[in-house]
PyMOL Python script that loads the backbone (N, CA, C, O; Angstrom):
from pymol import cmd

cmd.read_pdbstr("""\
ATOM      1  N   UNK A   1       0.845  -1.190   0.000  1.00  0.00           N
ATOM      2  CA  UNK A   1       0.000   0.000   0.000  1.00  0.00           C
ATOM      3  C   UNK A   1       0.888   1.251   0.000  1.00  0.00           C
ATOM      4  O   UNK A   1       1.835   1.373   0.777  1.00  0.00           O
ATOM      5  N   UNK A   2       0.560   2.117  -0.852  1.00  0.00           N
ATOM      6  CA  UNK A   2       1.450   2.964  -1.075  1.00  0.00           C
ATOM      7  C   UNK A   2       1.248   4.423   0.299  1.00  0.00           C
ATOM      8  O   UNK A   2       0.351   4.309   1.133  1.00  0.00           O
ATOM      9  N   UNK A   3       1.967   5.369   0.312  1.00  0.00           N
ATOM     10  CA  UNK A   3       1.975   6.175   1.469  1.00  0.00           C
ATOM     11  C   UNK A   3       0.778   7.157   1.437  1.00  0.00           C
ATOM     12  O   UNK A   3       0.588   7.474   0.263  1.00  0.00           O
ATOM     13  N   UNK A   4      -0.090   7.753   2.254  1.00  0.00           N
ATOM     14  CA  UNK A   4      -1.144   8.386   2.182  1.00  0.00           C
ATOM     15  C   UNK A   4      -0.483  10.042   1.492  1.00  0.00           C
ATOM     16  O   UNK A   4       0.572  10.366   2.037  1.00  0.00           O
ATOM     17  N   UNK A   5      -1.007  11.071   0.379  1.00  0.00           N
ATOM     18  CA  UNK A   5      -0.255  12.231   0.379  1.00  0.00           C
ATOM     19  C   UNK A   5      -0.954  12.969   0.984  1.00  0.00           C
ATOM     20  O   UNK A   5      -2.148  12.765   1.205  1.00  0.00           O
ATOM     21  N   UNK A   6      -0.286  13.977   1.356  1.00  0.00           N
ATOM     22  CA  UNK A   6      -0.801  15.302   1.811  1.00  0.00           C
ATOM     23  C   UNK A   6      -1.064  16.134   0.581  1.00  0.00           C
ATOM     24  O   UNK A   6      -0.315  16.084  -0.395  1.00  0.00           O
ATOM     25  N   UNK A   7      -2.439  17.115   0.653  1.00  0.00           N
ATOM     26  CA  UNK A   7      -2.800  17.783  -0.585  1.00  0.00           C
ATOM     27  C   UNK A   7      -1.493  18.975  -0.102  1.00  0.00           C
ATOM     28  O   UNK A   7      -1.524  19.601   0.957  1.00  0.00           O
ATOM     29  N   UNK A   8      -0.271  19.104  -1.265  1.00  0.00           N
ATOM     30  CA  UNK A   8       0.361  20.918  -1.300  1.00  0.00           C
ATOM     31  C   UNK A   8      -0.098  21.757  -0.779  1.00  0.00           C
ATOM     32  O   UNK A   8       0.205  22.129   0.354  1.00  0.00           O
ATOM     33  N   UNK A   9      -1.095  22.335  -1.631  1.00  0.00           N
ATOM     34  CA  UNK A   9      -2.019  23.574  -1.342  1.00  0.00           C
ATOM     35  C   UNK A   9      -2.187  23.682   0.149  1.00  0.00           C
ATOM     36  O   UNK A   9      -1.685  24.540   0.876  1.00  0.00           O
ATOM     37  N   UNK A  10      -2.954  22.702   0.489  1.00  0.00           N
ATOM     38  CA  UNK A  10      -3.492  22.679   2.109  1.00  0.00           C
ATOM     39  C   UNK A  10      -2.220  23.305   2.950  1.00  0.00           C
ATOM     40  O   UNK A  10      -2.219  24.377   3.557  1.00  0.00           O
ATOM     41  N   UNK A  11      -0.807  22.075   2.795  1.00  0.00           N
ATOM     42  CA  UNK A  11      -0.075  21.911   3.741  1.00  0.00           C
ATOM     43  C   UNK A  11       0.731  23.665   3.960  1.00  0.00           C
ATOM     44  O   UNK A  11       1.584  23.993   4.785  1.00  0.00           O
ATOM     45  N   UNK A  12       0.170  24.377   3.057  1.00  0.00           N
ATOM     46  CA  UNK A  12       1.405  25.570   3.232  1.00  0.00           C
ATOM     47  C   UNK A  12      -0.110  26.549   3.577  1.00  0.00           C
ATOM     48  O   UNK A  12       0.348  27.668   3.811  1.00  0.00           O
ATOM     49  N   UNK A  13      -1.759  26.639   3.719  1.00  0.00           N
ATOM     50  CA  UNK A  13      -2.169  27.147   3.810  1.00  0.00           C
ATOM     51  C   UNK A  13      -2.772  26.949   5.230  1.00  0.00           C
ATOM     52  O   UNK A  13      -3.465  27.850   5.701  1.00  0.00           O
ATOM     53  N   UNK A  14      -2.620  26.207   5.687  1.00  0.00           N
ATOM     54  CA  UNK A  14      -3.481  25.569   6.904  1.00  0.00           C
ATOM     55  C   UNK A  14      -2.145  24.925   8.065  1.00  0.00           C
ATOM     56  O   UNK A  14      -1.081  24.388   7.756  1.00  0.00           O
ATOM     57  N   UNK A  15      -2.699  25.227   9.438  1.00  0.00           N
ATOM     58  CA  UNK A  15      -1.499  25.068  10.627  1.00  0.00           C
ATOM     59  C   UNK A  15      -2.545  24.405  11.560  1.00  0.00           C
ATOM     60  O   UNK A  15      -3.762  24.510  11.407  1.00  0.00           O
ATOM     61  N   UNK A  16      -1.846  23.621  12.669  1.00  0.00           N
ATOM     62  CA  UNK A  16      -2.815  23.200  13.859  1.00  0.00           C
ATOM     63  C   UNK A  16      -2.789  23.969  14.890  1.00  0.00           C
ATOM     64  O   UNK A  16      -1.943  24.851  14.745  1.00  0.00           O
ATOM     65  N   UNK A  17      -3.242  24.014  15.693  1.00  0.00           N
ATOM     66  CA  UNK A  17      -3.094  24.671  16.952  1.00  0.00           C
ATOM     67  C   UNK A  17      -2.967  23.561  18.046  1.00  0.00           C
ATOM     68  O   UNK A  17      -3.190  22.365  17.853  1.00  0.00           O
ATOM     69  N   UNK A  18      -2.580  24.128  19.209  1.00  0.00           N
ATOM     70  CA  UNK A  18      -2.191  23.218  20.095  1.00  0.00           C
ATOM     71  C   UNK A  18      -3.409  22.279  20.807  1.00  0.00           C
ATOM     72  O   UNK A  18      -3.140  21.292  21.492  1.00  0.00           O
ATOM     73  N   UNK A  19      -4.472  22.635  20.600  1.00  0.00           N
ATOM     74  CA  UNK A  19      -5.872  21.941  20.851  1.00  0.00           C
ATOM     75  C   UNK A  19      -6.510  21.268  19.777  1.00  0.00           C
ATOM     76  O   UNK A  19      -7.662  20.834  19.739  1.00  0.00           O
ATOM     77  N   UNK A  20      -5.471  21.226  18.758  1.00  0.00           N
ATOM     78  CA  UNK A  20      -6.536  20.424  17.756  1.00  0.00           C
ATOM     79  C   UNK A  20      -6.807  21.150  16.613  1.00  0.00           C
ATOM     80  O   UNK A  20      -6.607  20.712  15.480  1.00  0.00           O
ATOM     81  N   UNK A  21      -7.395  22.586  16.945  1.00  0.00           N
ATOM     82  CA  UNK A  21      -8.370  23.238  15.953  1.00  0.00           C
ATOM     83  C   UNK A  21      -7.193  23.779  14.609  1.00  0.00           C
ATOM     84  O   UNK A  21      -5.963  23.834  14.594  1.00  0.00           O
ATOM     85  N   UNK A  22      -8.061  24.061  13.748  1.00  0.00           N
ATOM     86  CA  UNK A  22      -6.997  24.759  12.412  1.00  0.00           C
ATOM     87  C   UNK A  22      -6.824  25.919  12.176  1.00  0.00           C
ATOM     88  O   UNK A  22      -7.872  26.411  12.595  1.00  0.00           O
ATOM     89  N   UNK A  23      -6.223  26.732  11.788  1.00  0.00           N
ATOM     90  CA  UNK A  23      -5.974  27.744  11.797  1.00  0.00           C
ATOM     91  C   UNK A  23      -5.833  28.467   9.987  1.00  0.00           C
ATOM     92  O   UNK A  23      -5.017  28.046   9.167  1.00  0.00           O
ATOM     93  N   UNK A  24      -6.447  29.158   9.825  1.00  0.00           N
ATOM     94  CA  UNK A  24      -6.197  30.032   8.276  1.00  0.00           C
ATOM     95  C   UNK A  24      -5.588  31.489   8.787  1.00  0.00           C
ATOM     96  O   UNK A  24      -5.472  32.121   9.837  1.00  0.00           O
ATOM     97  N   UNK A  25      -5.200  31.648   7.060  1.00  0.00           N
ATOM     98  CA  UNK A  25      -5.436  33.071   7.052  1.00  0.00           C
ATOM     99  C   UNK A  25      -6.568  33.934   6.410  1.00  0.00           C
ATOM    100  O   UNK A  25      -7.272  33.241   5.675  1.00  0.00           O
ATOM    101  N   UNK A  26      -6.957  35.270   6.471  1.00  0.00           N
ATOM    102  CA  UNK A  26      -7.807  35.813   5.774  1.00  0.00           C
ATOM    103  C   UNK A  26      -7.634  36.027   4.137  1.00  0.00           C
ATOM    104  O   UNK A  26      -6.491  36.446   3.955  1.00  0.00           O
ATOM    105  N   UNK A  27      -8.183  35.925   3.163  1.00  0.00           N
ATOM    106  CA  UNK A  27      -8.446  36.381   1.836  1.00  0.00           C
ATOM    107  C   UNK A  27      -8.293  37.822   2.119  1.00  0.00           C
ATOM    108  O   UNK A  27      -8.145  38.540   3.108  1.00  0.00           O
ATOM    109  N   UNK A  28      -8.434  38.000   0.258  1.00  0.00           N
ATOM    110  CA  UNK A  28      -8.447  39.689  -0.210  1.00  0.00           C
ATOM    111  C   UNK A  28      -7.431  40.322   0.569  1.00  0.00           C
ATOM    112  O   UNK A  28      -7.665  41.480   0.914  1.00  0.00           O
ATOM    113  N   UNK A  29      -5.886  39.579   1.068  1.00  0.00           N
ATOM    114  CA  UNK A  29      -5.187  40.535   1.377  1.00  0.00           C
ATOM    115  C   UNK A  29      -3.633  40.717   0.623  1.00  0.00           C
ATOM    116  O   UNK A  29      -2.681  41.294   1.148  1.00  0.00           O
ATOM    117  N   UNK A  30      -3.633  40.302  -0.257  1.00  0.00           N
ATOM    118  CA  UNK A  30      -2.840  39.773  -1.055  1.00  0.00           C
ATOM    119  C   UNK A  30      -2.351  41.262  -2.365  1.00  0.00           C
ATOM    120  O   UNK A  30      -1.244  41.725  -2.640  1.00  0.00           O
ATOM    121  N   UNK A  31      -3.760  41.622  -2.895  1.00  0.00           N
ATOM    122  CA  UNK A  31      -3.080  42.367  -4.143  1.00  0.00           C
ATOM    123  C   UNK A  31      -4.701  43.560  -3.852  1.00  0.00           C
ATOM    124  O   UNK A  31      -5.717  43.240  -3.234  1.00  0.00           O
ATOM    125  N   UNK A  32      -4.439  44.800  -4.485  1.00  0.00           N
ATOM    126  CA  UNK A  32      -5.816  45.386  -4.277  1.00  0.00           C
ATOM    127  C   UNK A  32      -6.191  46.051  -3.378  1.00  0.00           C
ATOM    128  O   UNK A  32      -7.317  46.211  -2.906  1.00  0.00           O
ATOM    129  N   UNK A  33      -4.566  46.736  -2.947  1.00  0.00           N
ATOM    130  CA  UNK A  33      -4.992  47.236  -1.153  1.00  0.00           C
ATOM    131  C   UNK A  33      -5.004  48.705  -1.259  1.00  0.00           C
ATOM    132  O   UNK A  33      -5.399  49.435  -0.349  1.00  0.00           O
ATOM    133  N   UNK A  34      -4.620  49.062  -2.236  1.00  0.00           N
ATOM    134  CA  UNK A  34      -5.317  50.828  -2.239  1.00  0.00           C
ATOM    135  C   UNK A  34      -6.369  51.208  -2.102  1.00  0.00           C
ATOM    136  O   UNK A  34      -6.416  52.326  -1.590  1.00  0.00           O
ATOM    137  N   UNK A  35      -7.792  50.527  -2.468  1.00  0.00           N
ATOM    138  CA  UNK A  35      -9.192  50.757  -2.561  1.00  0.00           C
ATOM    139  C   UNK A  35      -9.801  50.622  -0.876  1.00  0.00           C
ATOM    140  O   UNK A  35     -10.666  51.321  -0.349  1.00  0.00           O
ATOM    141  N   UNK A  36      -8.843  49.219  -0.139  1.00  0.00           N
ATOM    142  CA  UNK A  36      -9.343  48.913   1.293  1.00  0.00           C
ATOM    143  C   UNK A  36      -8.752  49.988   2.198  1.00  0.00           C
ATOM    144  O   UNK A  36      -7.762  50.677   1.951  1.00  0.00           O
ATOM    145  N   UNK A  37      -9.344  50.012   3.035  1.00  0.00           N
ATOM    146  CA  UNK A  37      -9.217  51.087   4.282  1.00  0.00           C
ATOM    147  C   UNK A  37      -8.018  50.304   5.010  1.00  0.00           C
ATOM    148  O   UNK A  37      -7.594  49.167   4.802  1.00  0.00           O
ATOM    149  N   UNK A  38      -7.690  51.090   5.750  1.00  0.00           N
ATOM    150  CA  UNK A  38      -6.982  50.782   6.847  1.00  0.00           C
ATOM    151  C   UNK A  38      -7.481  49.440   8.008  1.00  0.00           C
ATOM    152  O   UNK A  38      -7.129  48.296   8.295  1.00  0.00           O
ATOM    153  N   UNK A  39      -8.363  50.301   8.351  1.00  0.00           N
ATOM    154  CA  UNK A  39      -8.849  48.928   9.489  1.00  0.00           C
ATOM    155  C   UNK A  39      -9.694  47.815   8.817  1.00  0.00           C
ATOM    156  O   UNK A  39      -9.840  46.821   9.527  1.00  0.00           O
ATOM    157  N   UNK A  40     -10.208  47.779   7.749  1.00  0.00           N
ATOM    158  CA  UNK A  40     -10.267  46.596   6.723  1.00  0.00           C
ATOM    159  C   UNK A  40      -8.920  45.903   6.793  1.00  0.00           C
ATOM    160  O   UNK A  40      -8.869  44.901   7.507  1.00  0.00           O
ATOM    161  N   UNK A  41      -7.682  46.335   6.079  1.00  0.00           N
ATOM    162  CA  UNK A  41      -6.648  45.606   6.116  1.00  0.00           C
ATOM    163  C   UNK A  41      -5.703  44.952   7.025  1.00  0.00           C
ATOM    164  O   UNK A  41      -5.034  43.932   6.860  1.00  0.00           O
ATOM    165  N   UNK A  42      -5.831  46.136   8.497  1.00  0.00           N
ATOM    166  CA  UNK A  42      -5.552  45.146   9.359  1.00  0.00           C
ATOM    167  C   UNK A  42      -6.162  44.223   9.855  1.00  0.00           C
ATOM    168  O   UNK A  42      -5.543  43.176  10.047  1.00  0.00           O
ATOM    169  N   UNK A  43      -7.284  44.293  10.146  1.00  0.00           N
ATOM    170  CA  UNK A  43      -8.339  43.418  10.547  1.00  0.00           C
ATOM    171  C   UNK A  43      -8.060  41.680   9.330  1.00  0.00           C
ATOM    172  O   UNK A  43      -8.126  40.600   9.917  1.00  0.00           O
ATOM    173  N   UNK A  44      -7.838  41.681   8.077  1.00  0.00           N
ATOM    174  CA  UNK A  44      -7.493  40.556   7.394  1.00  0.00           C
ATOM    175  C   UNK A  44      -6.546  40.063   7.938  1.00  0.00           C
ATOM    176  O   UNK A  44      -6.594  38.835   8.004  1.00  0.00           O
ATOM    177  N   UNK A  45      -5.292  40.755   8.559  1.00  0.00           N
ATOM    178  CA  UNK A  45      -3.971  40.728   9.474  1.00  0.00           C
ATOM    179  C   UNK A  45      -4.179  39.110   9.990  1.00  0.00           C
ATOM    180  O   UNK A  45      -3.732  38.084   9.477  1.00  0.00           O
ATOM    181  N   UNK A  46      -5.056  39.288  11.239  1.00  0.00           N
ATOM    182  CA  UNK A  46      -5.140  38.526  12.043  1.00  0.00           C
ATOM    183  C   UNK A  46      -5.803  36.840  10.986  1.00  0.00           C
ATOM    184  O   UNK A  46      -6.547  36.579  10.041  1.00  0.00           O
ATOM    185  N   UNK A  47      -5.063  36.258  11.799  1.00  0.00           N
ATOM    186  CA  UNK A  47      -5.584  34.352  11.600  1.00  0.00           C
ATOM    187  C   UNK A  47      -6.859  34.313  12.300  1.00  0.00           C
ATOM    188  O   UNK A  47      -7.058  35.022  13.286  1.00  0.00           O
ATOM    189  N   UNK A  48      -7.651  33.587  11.874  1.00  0.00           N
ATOM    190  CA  UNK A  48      -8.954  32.788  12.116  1.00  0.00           C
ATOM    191  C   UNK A  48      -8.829  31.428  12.065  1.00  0.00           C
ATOM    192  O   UNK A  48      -7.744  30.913  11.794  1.00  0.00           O
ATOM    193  N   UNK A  49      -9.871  30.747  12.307  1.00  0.00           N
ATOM    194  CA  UNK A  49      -9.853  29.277  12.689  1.00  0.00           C
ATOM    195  C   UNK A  49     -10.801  28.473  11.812  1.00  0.00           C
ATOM    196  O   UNK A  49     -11.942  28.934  11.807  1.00  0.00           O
ATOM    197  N   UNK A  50     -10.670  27.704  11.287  1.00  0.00           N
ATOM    198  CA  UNK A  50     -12.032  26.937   9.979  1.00  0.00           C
ATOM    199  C   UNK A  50     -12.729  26.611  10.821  1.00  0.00           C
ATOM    200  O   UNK A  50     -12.526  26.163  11.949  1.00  0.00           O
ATOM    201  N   UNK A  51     -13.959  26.936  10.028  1.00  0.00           N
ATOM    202  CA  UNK A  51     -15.248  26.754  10.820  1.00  0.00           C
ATOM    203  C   UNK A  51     -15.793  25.308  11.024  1.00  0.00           C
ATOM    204  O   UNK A  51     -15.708  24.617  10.009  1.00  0.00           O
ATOM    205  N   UNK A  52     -16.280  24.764  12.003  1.00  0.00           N
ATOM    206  CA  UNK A  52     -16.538  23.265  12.052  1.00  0.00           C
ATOM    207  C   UNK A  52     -17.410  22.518  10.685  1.00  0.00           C
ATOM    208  O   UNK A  52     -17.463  21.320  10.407  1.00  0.00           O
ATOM    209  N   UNK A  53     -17.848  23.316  10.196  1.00  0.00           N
ATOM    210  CA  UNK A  53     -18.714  22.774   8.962  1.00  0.00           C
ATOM    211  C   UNK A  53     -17.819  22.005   8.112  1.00  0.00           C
ATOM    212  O   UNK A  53     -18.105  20.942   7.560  1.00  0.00           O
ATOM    213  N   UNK A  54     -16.241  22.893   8.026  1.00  0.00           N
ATOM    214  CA  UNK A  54     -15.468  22.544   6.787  1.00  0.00           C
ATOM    215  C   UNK A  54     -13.993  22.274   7.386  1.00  0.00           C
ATOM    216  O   UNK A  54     -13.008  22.664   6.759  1.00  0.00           O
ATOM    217  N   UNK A  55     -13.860  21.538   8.722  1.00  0.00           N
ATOM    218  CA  UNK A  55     -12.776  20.898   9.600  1.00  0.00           C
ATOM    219  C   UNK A  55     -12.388  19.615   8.754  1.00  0.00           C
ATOM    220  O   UNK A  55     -11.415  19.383   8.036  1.00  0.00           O
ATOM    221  N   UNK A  56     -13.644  18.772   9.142  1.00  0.00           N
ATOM    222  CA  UNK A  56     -13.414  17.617   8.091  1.00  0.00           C
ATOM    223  C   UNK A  56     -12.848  17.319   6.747  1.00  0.00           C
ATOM    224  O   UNK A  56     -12.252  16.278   6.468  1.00  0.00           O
ATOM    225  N   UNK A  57     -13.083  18.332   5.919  1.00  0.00           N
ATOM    226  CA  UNK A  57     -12.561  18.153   4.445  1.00  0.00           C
ATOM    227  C   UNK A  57     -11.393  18.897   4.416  1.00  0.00           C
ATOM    228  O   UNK A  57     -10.739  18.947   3.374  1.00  0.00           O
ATOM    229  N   UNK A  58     -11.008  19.538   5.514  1.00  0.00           N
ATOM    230  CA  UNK A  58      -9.713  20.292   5.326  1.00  0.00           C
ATOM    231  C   UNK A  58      -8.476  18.957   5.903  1.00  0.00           C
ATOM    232  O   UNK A  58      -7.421  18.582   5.391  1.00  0.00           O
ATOM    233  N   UNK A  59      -9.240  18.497   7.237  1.00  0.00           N
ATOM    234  CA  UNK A  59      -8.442  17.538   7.448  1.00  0.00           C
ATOM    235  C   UNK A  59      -8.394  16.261   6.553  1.00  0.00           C
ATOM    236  O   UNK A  59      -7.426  15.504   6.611  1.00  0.00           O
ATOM    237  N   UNK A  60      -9.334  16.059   5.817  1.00  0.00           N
ATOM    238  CA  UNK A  60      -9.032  14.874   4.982  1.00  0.00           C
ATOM    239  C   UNK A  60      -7.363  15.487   3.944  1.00  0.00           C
ATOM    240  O   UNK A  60      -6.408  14.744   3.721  1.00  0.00           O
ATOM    241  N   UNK A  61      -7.441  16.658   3.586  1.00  0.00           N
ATOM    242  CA  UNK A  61      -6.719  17.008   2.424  1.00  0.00           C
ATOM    243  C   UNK A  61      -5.429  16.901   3.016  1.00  0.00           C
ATOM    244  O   UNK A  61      -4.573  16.207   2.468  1.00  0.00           O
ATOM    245  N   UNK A  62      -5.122  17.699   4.399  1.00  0.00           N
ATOM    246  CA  UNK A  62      -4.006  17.035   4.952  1.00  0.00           C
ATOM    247  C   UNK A  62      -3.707  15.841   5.844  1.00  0.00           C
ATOM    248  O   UNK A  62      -3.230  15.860   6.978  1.00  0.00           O
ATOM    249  N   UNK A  63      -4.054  14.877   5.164  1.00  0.00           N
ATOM    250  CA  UNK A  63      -4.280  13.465   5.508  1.00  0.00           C
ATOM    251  C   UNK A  63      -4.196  13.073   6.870  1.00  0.00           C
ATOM    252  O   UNK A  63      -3.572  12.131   7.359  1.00  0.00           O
ATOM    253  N   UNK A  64      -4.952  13.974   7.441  1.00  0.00           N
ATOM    254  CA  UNK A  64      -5.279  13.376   9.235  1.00  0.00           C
ATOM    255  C   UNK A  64      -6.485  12.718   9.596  1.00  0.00           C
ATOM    256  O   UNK A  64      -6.843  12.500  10.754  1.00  0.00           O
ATOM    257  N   UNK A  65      -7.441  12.237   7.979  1.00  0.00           N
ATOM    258  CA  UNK A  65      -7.941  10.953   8.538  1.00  0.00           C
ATOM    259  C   UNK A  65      -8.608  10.333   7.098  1.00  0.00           C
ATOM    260  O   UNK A  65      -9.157   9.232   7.096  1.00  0.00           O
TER     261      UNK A  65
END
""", "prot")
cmd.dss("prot")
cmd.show_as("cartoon", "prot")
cmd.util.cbc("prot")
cmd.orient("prot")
């Protein structure tokens, strides 16, 4: 049986936290930042956590089950 992969994409976009949960970053902060305000852009700053709806398919992609 060959080795399970980890999806790329996922592994450089997605982190664990020490309880388990996952961690992202925000969109729209990338290219396009003259039009956003200030506290729009910092506010993308900060990491968020995937929402339980879509835990599962994130963890399938980085092969934790």
């Amino acid at each position: 049986m060959p080795k399970m992969k980890t999806n790329s994409g996922a592994k450089k976009r997605f982190a664990l936290t020490g309880t388990g949960k996952i961690k992202r970053k925000h969109a729209y902060k990338s290219h396009i930042l003259t039009k956003k305000t200030k506290k729009q852009k910092r506010n993308l700053t900060h990491t968020g956590l995937v929402h339980k709806a879509d835990e599962n398919s994130v963890k399938h992609l980085l092969g934790m089950k």
